[in-house]
TORKOL-4160 file (C-alpha; in steps of 0.2 Angstrom, whole numbers, padded with zeros to 4 digits, m for minus):
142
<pt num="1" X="m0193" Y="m0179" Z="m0077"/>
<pt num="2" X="m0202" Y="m0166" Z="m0067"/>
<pt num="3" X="m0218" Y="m0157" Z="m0074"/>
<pt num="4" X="m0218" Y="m0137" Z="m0079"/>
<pt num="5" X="m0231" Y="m0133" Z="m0066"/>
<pt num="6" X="m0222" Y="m0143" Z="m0051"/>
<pt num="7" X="m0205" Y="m0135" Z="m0054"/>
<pt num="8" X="m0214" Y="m0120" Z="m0056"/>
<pt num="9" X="m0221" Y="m0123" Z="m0037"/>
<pt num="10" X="m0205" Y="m0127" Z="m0032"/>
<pt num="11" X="m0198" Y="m0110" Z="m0037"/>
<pt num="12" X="m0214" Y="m0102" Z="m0031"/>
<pt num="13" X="m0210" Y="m0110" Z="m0015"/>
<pt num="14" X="m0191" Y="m0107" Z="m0016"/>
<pt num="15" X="m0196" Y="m0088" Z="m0017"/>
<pt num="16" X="m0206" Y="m0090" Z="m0002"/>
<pt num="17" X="m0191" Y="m0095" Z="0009"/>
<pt num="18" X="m0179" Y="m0079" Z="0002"/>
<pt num="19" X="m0192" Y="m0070" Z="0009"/>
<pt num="20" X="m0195" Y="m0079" Z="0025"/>
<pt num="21" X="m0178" Y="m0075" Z="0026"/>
<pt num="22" X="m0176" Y="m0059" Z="0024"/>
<pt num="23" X="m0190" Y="m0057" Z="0035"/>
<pt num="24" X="m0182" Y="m0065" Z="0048"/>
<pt num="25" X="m0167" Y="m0057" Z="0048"/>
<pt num="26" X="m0173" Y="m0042" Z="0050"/>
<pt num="27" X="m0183" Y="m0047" Z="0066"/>
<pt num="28" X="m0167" Y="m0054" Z="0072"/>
<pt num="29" X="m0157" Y="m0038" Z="0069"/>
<pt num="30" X="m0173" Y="m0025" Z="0077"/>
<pt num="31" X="m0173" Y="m0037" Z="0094"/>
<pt num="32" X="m0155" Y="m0038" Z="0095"/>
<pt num="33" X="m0155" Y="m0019" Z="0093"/>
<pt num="34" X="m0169" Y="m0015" Z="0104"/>
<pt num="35" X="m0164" Y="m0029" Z="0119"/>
<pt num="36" X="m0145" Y="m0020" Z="0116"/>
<pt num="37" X="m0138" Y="m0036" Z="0117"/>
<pt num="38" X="m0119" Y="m0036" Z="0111"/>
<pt num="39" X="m0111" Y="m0050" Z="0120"/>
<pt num="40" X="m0102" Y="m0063" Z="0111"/>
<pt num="41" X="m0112" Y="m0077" Z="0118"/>
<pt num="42" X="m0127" Y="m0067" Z="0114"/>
<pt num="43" X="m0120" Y="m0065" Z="0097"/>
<pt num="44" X="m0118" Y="m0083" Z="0096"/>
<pt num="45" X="m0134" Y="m0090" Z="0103"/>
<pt num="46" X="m0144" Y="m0078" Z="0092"/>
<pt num="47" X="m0136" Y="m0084" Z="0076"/>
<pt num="48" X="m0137" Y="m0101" Z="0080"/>
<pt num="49" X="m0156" Y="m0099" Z="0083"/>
<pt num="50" X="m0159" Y="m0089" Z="0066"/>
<pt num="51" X="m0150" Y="m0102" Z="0055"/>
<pt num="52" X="m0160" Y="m0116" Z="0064"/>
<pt num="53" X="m0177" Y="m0107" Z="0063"/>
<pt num="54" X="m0172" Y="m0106" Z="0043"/>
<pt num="55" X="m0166" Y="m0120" Z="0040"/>
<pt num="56" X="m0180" Y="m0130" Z="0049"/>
<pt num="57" X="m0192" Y="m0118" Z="0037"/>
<pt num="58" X="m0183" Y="m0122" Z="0020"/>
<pt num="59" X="m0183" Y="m0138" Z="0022"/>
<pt num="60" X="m0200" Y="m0140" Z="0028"/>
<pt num="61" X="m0206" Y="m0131" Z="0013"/>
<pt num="62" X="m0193" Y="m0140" Z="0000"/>
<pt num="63" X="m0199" Y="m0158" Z="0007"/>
<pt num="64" X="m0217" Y="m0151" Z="0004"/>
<pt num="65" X="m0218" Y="m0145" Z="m0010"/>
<pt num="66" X="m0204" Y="m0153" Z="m0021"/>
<pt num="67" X="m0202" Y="m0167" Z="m0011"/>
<pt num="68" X="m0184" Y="m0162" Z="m0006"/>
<pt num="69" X="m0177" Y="m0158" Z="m0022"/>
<pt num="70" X="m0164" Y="m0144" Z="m0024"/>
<pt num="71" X="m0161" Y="m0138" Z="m0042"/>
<pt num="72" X="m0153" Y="m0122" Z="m0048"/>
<pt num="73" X="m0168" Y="m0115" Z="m0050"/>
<pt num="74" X="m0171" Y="m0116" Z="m0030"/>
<pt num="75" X="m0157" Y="m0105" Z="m0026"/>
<pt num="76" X="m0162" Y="m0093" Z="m0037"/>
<pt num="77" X="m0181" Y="m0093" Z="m0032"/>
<pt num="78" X="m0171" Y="m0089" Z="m0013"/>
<pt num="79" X="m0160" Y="m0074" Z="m0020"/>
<pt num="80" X="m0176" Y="m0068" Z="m0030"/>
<pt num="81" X="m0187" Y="m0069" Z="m0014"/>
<pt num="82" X="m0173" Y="m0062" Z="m0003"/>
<pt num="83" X="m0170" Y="m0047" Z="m0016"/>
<pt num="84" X="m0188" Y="m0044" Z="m0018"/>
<pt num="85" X="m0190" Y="m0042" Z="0001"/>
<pt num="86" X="m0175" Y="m0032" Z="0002"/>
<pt num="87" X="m0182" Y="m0019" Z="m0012"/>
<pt num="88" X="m0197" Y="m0018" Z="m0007"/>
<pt num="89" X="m0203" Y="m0024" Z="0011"/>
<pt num="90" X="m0187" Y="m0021" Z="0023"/>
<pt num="91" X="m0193" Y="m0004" Z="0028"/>
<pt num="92" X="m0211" Y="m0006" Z="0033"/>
<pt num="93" X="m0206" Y="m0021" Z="0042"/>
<pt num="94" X="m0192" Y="m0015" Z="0052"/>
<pt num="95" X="m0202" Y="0000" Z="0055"/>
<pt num="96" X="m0216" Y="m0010" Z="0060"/>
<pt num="97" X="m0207" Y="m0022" Z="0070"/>
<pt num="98" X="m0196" Y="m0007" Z="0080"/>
<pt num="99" X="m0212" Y="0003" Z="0081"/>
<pt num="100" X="m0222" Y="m0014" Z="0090"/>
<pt num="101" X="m0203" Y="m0019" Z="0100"/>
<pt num="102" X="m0203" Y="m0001" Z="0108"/>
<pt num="103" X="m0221" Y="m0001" Z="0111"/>
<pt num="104" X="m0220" Y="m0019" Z="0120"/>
<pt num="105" X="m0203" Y="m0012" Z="0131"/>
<pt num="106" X="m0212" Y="0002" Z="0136"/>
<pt num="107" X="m0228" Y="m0008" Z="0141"/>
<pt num="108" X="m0217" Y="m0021" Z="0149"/>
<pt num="109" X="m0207" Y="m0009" Z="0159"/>
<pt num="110" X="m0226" Y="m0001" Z="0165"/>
<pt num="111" X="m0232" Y="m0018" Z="0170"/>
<pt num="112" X="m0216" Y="m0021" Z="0179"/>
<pt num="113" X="m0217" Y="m0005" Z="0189"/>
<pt num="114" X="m0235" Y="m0010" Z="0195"/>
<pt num="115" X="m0231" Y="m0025" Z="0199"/>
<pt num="116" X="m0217" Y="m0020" Z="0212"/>
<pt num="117" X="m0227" Y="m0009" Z="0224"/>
<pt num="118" X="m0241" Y="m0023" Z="0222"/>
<pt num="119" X="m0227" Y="m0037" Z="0226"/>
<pt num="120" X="m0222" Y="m0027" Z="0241"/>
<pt num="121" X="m0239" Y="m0024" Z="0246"/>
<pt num="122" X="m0244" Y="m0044" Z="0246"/>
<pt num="123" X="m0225" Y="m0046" Z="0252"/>
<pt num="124" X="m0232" Y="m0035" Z="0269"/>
<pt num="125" X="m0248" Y="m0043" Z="0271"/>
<pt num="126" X="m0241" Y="m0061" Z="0270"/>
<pt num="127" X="m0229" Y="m0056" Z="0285"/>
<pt num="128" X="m0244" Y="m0050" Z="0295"/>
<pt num="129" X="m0253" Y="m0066" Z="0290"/>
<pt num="130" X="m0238" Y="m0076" Z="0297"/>
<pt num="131" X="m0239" Y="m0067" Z="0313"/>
<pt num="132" X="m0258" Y="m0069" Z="0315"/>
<pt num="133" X="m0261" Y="m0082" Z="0327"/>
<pt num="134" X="m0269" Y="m0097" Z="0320"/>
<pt num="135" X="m0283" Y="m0099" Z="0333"/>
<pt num="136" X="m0289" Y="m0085" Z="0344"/>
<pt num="137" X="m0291" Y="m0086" Z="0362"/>
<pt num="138" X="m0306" Y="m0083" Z="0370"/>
<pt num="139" X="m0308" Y="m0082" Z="0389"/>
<pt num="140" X="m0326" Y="m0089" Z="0391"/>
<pt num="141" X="m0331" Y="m0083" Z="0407"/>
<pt num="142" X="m0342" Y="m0099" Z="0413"/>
């Protein structure tokens, strides 16, 4: 028979992965917003890589802090954790994450427009390189 204080942990820690959850759906659904991806496969991959980041994470946490056990009392320390982030920390965090997911487009779509005049301009030189004979000839008069 299990102690108070380790199912207590177990709950505490059942909490935590609603709200990883939670938290990590909402990341999926702001990138998937802001990369507009809306193709099946997309769809698909996307999915596939949040259940598997979530489940690696529950089960993680379940085998350390209640060696693996799941009771009733997990799931509902999930749905309390997934309902507490939903009450009270989806908003700040999908505006945060939006707010940071624009800012890094708009810095990656900068970068990338430096970088293509500067690729063009090492693009020239190495073509002038090329054509620069390796040795120079010299007429020594002797």
């Amino acid at each position: 028979m299990a102690t108070f204080f380790y199912q207590l942990k177990g709950f505490g820690l059942s909490v935590l992965v609603g709200l990883a959850g939670g938290w990590l759906y909402d990341l999926y659904q702001v990138s998937f917003r802001l990369l507009r991806l809306r193709t099946r496969v997309a769809l698909a991959l996307g999915d596939t890589l949040f259940w598997l980041c979530l489940t690696v994470l529950a089960c993680f946490l379940f085998f350390a802090g209640n060696t693996g056990g799941v009771r009733f009392y997990t799931f509902l320390g999930m749905l309390t954790g997934f309902f507490f982030y939903c009450r009270f920390l989806r908003r700040p965090t999908v505006a945060a994450a939006t707010c940071a997911g624009s800012a890094f487009q708009r810095f990656w779509q900068r970068f990338l427009r430096f970088l293509s005049p500067t690729a063009r301009f090492c693009r020239h030189w190495a073509r002038l390189l090329r054509r620069w004979p390796s040795r120079r000839r010299c007429n020594h008069e002797e």
